[in-house]
N, C-alpha and C positions, 0 to 999 in steps of 0.2 A: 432611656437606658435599655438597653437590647440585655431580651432575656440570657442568661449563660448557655451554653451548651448542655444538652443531659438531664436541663429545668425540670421536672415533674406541671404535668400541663392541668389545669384545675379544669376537670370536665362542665363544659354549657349551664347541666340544669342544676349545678348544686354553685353555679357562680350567682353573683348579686342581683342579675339582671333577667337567669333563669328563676332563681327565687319569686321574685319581680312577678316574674309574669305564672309563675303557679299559683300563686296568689290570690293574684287577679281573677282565673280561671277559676277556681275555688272560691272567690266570689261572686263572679255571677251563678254558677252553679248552686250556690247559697240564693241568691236575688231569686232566680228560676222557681225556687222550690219553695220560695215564700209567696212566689205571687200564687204559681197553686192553690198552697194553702189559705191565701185569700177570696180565692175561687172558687172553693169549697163551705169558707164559711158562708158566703154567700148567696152559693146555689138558688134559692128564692129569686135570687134578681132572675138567672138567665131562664128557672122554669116557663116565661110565652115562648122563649126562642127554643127549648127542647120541645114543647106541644107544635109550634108552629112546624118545625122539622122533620116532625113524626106524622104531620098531616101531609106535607108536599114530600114526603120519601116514597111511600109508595107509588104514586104516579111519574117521579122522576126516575127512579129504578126499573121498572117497567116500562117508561120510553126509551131509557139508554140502551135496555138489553134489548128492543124491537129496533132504535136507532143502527147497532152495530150488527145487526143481522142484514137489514134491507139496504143501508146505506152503500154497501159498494155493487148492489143492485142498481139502484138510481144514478150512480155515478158512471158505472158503464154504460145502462142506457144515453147518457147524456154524452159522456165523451166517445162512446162506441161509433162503428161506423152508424148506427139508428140516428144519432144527433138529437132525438125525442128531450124535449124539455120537460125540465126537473119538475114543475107543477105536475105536469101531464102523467109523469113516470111516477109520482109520489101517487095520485088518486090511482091508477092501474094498481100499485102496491096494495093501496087499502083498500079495496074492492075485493083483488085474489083475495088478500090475507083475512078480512073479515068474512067471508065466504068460506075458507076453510074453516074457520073459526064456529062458525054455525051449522057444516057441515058435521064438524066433531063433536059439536053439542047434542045435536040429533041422533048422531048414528052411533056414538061409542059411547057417551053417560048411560042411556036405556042401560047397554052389556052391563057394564063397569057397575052400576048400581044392583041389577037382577045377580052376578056371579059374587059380590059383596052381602048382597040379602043370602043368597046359598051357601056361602063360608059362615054366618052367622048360625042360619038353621042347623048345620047340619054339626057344628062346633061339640056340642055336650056329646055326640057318639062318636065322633072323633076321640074326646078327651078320655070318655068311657073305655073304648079299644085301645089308650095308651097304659090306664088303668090297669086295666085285667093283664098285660100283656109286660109289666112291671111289678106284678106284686108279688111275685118270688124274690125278684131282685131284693124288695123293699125288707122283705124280710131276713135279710143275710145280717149276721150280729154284727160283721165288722162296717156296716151303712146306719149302726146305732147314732154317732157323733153327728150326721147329716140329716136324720132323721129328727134329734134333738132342734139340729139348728132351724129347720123349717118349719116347725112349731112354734118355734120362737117366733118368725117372721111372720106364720099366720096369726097367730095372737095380738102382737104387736096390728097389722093389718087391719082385723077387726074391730080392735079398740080406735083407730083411726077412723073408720067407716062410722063407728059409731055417736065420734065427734063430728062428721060431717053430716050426719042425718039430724044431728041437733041445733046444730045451728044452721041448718037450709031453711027454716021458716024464718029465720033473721034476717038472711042474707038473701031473699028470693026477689025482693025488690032490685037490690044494687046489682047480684046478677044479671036480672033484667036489660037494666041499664048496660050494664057492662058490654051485654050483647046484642043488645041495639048499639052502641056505640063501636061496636067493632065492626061489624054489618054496615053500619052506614060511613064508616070508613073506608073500607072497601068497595062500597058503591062509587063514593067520590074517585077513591085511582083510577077504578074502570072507565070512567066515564070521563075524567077529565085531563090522564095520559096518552089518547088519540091528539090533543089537540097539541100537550106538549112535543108528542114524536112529530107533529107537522111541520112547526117550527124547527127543529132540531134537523131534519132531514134537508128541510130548505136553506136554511141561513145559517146550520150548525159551523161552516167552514168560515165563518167569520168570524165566529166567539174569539180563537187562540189572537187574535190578530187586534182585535176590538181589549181584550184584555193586556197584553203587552203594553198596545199605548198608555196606560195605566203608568206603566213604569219609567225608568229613566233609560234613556235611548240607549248607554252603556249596556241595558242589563237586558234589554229587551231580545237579542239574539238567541241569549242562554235560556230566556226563559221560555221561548219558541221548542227550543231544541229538546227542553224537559218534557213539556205538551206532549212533541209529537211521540218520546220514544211513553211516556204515560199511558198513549192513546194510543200506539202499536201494541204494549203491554195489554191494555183494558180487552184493546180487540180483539187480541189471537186467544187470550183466556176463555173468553164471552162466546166466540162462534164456535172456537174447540168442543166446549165441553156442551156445547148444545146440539153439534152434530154429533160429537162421541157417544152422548147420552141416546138423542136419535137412535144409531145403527143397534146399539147396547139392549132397549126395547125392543126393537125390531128381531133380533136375534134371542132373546129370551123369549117370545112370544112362540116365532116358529119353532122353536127346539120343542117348549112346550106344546105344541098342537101335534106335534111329530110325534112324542111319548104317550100323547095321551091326556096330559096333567090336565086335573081340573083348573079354573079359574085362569087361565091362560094368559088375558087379557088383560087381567088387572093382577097381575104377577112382573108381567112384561111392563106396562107401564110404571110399577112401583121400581121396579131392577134400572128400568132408564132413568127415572127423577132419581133414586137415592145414587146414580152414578157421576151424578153433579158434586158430589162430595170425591175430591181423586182421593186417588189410593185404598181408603175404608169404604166407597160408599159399593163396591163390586161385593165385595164379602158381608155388608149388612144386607146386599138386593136378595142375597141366598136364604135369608134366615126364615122368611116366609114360605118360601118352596121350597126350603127341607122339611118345615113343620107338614106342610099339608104333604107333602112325599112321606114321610113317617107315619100319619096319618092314614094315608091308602094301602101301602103293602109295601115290604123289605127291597121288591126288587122295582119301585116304582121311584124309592130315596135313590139306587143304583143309577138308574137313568137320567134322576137331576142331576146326581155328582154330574156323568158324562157330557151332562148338557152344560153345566160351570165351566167342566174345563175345555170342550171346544168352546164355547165362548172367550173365555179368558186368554186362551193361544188365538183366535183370532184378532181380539182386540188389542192384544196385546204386543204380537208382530205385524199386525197391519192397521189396523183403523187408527191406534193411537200413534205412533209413528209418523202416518201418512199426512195426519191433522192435526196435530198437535206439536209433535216433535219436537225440541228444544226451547219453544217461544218464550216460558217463560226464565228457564234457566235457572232453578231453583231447586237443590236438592233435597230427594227424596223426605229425608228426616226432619228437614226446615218445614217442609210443609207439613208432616203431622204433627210437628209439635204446635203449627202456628193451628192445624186444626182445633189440636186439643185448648189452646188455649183460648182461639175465640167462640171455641163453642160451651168453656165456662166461664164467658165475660158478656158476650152477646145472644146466647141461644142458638137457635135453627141458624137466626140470618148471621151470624157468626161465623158459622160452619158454609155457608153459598158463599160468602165473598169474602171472607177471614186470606185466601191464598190473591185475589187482584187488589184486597188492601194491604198484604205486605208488597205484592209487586209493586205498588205506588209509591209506598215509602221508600222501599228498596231503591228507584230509578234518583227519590227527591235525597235521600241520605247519600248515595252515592257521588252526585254533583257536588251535595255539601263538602264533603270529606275529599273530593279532588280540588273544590276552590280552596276547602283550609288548609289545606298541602301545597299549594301551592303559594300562599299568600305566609304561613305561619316560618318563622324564623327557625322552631327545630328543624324540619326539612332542607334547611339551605346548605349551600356547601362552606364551612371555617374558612370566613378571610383572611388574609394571608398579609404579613409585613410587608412593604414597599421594601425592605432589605433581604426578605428572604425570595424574594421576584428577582430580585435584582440578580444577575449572572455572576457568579462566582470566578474571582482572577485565578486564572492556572497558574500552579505553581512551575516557575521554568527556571531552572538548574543551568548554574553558569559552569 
């Protein structure tokens, strides 16, 4: 029976079949969140595979970042006009690299330790001359309410310190412990991450290909296709912000020796590592070289600002630009919030890869969400009656 003309059309998701399948939806979504929840009460079981994880992450983290630096090293040596084989080019790698490696042990710990020892010594006449140099301030009535509050916080403080001096003769064992056990965890990455970067560098081009055939030949193209843009994503994050950080150092270092600034060395080296953190970590590398700028004299804080902000226009029209530039395509706000939030779920290592583990997700969610669009029935286009296809007879007037 063919609908009337003018019928009122009963939309998709509130018909029997859209029903149907919200439903359904809404059940697995219930299944999902139970199994969670069975995964939780559980947790016991999978505690060897979080200890095991936590043993092999450090030296798998530390080959991938040394993999994605040297790798397309190795791979021009080999496909370049050199033709030098990838064995040959890998040991040449580890030879320069562990060599610098020793070189900077030697020649920059001594500074970095002696200008560390001299910001410690000289700290109490520092804090002394910020003292003397704020105590008119302190005394202004309307800094009573702030004055209150810091009292608080010291009090509070104390009585803190207090319970931690009392139970240090308790806990002085399992401290112990604790730090031989971190200590000799760290020994193991060091020592056992050269052999995984060997592997990785030699044979790593056959993992994506070795893992595929895993799957069914249908799915095996797409799952190629994820890999590579995965591992385009991991790479341009990983050498970006290792050279950004690089130049970032580099240029904090000489501003400082140009002004004068004490501790120079380990100013700049701090201002490069905390620049691994994008966008927040340029304005936390300041906080240390204002203090000790405030610390020295009025017009020596002047010269760090200057020194910030040609930094900051440089790296900012050109180093980050020139290395970085769109790769991961992720905006600004996505990435501090994704900061803020895995650096209160994760900690430090939250905050270093919290932005190439949303990339990851981002690349694997996005394929999801264009196969279920392509596959899901709300997307398609309302099929149509065999009558209303049909060509309509012209009315023709006798």
């Amino acid at each position: 029976m063919e609908r009337k003309k003018g019928a009122t059309k009963t939309p998709r998701l509130l018909s029997s079949a859209g029903a149907k399948r919200i439903l359904m939806y809404l059940a697995i979504i219930l299944l999902a969140l139970s199994i969670l929840w069975l995964f939780q009460q559980v947790a016991w079981f999978f505690k060897p595979v979080q200890q095991f994880f936590s043993i092999i992450g450090g030296p798998v983290i530390l080959a991938g970042v040394f993999y994605y630096l040297l790798n397309p090293v190795v791979d021009w040596l080999e496909r370049g006009r050199f033709h030098v084989r990838r064995t040959w080019s890998i040991i040449g790698l580890f030879i320069i690299v562990g060599a610098l490696l020793i070189w900077g042990v030697v020649s920059v710990i001594p500074v970095i330790q002696t200008q560390i020892g001299g910001l410690i010594h000289n700290w109490p006449r520092y804090w002394q001359n910020v003292l003397n140099s704020t105590t008119s301030l302190w005394q202004d009535p309307n800094l009573k309410w702030l004055r209150h509050l810091l009292d608080q916080y010291d009090t509070q403080l104390n009585k803190s310190l207090s319970g931690v001096v009392k139970n240090t003769a308790g806990n002085t064992i399992g401290g112990l412990g604790s730090v031989v056990s971190s200590v000799t965890t760290w020994l193991v990455a060091l020592v056992t991450f050269p052999f995984i970067l060997w592997y990785m560098l030699l044979e790593g081009r056959k993992l994506p290909r070795a893992a595929a055939r895993l799957l069914p030949e249908r799915l095996q193209d797409s799952f190629l296709t994820v890999l590579k843009e995965i591992n385009d994503q991991v790479a341009n994050y990983i050498r970006g912000q290792l050279t950004v950080a690089f130049f970032v150092a580099l240029m904090f270092y000489v501003g400082y020796l140009i002004i004068g600034l004490k501790f120079a060395l380990t100013l700049g080296i701090v201002a490069g590592l905390l620049n691994l953190i994008p966008y927040l970590g340029s304005f936390l590398a300041m906080v240390p070289a204002v203090v000790v700028g405030v610390f020295t004299s009025p017009w020596m804080l002047v010269e760090v600002l200057i020194v910030f902000a040609i930094e900051q226009t440089i790296e900012g029209r050109v180093i980050s630009p020139l290395i970085l530039g769109q790769s991961l395509k992720i905006h600004p706000v996505t990435i501090i919030i994704v900061l803020l939030a895995a650096g209160k779920i994760f900690g430090v290592l939250g905050v270093i890869f919290g932005v190439p583990g949303y990339a990851i997700l981002k690349v694997i969610g996005t394929h999801c969400y264009h196969y279920w669009r392509e596959h899901a029935r709300w997307y398609q286009a309302e099929p149509t009656s065999p009558a209303a296809q049909a060509p309509q007879p012209e009315n023709k007037q006798d």
